[in-house]
C-alpha positions as CSV (number, residue, x, y, z in Angstrom):
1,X,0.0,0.0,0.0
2,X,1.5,3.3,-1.6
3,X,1.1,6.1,2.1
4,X,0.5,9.1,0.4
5,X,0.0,10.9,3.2
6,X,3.2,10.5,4.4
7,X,5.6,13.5,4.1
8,X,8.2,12.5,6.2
9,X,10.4,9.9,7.3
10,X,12.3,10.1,10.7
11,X,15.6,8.1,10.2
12,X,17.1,7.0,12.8
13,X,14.7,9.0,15.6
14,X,16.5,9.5,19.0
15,X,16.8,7.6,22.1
16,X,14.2,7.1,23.1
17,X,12.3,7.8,19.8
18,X,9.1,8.3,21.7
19,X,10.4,12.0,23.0
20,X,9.9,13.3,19.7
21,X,6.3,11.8,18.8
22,X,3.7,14.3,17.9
23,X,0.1,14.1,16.0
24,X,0.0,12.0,12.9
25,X,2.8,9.9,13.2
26,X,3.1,6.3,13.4
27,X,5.7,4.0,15.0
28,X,7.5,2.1,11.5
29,X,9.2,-1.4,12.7
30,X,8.6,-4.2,10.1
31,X,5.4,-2.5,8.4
32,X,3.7,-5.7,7.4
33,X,0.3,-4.1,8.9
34,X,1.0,-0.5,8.4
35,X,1.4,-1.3,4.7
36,X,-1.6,-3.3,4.3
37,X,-4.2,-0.9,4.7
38,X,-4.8,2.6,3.7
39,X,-3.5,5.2,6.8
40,X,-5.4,8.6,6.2
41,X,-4.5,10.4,9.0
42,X,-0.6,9.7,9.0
43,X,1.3,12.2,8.2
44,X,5.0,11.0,8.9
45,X,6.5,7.7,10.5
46,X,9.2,7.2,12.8
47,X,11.6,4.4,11.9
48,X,12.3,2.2,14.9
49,X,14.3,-0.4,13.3
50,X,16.8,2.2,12.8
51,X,17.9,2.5,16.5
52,X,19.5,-1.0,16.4
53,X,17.8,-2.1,19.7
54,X,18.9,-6.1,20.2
55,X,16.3,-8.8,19.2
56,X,17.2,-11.4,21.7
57,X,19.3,-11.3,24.8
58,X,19.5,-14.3,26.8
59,X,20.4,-13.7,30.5
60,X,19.6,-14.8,34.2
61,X,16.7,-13.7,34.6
62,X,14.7,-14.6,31.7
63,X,14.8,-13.8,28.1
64,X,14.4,-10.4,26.4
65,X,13.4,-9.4,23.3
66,X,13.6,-5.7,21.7
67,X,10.4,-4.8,20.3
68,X,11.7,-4.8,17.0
69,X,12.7,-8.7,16.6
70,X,11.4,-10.0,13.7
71,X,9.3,-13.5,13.9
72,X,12.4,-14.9,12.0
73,X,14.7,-14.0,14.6
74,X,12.9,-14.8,17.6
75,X,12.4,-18.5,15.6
76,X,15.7,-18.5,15.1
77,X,16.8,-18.2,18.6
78,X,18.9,-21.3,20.0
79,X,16.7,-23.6,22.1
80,X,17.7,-23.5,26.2
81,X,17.7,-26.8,27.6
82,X,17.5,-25.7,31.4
83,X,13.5,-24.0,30.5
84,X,11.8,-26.3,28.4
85,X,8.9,-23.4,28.0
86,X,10.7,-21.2,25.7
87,X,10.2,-24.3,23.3
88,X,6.8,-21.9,23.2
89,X,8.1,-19.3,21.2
90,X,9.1,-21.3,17.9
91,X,5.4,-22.6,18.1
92,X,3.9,-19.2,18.6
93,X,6.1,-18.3,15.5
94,X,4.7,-20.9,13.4
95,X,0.9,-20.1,13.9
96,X,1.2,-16.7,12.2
97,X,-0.4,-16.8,9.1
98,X,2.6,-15.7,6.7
99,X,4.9,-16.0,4.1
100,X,8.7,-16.2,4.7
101,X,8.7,-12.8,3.5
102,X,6.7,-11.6,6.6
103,X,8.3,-13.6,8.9
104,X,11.6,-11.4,7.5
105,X,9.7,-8.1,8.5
106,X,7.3,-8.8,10.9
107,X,8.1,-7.8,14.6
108,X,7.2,-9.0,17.8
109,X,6.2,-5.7,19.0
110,X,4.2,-5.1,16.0
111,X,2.1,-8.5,16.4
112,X,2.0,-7.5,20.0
113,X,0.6,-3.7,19.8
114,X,-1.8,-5.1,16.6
115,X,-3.5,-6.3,20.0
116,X,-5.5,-8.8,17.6
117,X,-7.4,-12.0,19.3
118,X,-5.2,-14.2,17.0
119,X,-1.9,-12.5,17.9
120,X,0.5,-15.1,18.3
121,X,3.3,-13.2,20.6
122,X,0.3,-12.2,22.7
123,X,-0.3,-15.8,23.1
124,X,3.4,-16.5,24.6
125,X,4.3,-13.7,26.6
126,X,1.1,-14.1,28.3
127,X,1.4,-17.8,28.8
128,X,4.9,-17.3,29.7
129,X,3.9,-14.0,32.4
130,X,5.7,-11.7,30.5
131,X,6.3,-8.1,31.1
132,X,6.4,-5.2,28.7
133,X,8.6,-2.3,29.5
134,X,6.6,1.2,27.8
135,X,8.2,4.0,27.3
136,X,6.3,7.4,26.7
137,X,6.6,10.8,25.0
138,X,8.0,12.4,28.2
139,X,10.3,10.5,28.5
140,X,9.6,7.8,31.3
141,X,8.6,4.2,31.2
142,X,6.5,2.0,33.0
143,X,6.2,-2.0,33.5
144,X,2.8,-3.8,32.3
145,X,2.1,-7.1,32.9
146,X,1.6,-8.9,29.4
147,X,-1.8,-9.9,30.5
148,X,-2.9,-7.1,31.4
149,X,-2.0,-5.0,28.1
150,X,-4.7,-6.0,25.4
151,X,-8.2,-4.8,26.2
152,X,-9.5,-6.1,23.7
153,X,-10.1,-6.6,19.4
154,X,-7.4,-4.2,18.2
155,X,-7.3,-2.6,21.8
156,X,-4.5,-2.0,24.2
157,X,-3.7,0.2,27.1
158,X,-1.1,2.1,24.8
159,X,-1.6,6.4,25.3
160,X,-0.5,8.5,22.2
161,X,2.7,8.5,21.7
162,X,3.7,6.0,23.6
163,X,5.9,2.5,22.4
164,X,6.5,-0.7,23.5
165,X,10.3,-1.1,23.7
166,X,10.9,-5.1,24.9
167,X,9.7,-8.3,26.3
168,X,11.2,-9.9,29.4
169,X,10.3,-13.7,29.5
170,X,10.8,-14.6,32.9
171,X,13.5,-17.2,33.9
172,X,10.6,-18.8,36.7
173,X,7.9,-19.3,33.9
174,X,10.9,-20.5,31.3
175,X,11.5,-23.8,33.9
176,X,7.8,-24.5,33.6
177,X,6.0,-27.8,31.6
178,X,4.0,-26.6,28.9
179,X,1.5,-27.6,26.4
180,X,-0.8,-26.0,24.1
181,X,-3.6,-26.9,21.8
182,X,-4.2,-24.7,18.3
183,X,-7.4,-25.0,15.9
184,X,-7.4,-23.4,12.5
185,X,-9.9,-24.1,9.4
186,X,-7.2,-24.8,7.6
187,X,-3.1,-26.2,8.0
188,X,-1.7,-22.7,7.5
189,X,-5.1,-20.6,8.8
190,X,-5.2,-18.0,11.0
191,X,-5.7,-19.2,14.8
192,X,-9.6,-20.0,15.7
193,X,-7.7,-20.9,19.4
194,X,-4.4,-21.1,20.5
195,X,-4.9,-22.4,24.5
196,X,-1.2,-22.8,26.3
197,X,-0.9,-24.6,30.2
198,X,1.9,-24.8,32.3
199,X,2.7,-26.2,35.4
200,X,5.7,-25.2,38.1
201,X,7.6,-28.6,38.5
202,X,7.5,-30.1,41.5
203,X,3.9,-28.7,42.0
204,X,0.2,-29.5,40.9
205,X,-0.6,-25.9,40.6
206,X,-2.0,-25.2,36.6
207,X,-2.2,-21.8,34.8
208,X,-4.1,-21.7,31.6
209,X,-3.9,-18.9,29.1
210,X,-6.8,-18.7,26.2
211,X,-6.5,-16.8,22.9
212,X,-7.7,-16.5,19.7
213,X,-10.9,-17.1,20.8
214,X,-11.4,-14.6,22.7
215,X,-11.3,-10.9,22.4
216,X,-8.7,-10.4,25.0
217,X,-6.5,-12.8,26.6
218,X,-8.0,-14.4,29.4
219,X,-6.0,-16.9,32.1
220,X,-7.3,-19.6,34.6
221,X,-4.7,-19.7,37.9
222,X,-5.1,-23.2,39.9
223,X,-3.4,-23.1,42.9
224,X,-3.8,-27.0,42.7
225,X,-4.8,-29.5,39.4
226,X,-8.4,-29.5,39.0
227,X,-10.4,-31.5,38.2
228,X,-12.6,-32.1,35.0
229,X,-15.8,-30.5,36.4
230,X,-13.7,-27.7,38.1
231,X,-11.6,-26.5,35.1
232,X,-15.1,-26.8,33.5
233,X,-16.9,-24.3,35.7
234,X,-14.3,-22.1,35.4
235,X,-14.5,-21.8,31.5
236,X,-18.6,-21.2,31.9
237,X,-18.1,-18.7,34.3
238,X,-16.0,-16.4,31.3
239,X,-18.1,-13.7,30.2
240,X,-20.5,-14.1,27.1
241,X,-19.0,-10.9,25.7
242,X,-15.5,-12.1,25.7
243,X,-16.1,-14.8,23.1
244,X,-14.8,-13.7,19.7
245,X,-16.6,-14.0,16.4
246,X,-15.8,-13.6,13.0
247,X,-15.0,-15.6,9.7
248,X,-12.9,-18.6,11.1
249,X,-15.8,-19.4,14.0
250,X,-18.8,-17.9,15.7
251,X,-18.3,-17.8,19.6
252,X,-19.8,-21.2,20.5
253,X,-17.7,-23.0,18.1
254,X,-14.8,-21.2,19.7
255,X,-16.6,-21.8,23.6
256,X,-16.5,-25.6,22.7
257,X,-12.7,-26.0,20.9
258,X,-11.6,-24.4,24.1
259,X,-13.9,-26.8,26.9
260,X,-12.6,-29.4,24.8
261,X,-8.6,-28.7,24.2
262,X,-8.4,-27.2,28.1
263,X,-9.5,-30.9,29.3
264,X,-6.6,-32.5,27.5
265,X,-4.1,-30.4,28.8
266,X,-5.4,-30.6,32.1
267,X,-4.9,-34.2,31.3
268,X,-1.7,-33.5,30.3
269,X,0.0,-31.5,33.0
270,X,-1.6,-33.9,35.6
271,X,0.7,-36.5,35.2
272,X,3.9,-37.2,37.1
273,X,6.6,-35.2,36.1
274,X,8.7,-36.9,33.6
275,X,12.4,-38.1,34.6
């Protein structure tokens, strides 16, 4: 999509780029949405990829990732044997719905502050209990909890001006047993669900994470495994409204794949834990 709004380019912006944000302008990292559609009240863009911000950094405490990692990169990223649960992010790369090209542009940011139910890097930083550090046009930032940034279809708790500038995965939620369960219409469709469970070792507690079929991400914390008629009651008690609906499945179709795939993880994650 030819921007003919656009009369201006800010390349590289400063650190932090968000200081200099003003009215019409739009944050440019991999552009695979901003591209797509036509953008009528932008007026100039502010390169991000530019700045040269690190797409992975493995340390201590977790993983982090710079807003502007592409999906390839993030794939790319060595496996870590000591937290099993980053084995999550490859598999959240490969439910996007894209072509190698994307997957050269797209970001994880971008996916992220899309804030779409189907978002795949939605789905693992909030299984994983991710944090998003902010930064805004005066100059400070604050810390979000991944779960508690998308409000909803295309809806986040971003103010003007204000960027999202990394990802921590926490080291604690790395160590973790996972599973997931995805449902498309077709082999390479976008998400109808993507459901992720983990479980601490050593304990029966259970958090589930639901997405893609819902309009925001929604988790279920056990203290202890459930049981079948439990984990049940729990997923009835979700509110109507939260059920997404579109194309790829209407909200009960999505209500059921979800009852359905949250009883075999629970299945799952309740056995012993594996030598």
């Amino acid at each position: 999509m030819d921007l003919n709004t656009i009369a201006e380019v800010v390349r590289p912006p400063p650190e932090p780029p968000a200081t200099r944000w003003r009215d019409g302008d739009a944050w440019l990292a991999g552009g695979t949405w901003l591209f797509s559609v036509p953008q009528p009240g932008l007026r100039r863009l502010v390169d991000l990829t530019a700045l040269g911000w690190d797409a992975v950094t493995v340390a201590e405490d977790g993983v982090h990732i710079g807003a502007t990692c592409t999906i390839r990169e993030l794939y790319e990223t060595a496996p870590q044997a000591h937290w099993p649960a980053f084995a999550l992010a490859r598999t959240s790369c490969e439910a996007f719905l894209s072509s190698f090209k994307v997957w050269n542009a797209a970001t994880v940011g971008g996916n992220i502050c899309l804030s779409l139910p189907a978002g795949p890097m939605i789905t693992l930083s909030v299984a994983l209990g991710a944090t998003y550090t902010l930064c805004a046009p005066d100059g400070t930032e604050r810390t979000v909890a991944a779960a508690d940034f998308v409000t909803g279809d295309n809806r986040n708790i971003l103010t003007p001006g204000e960027l999202l500038r990394s990802i921590h995965l926490p080291a604690e939620a790395l160590r973790k047993r996972h599973t997931h369960r995805r449902f498309s219409l077709t082999r390479l469709g976008r998400s109808t669900v993507f459901l992720a469970a983990t479980r601490t070792p050593a304990t029966t507690d259970l958090l589930l994470t639901i997405t893609a079929g819902t309009t925001r991400p929604m988790r279920l914390a056990f203290d202890s495994m459930p049981d079948a008629a439990t984990l049940r009651d729990r997923l009835d008690d979700l509110p109507g409204d939260v059920w997404f609906e579109d194309p790829n499945g209407t909200a009960d179709h999505r209500r059921h794949l979800t009852r359905y795939f949250a009883e075999q993880m629970r299945v799952e994650l309740a056995e012993e834990d594996r030598p």
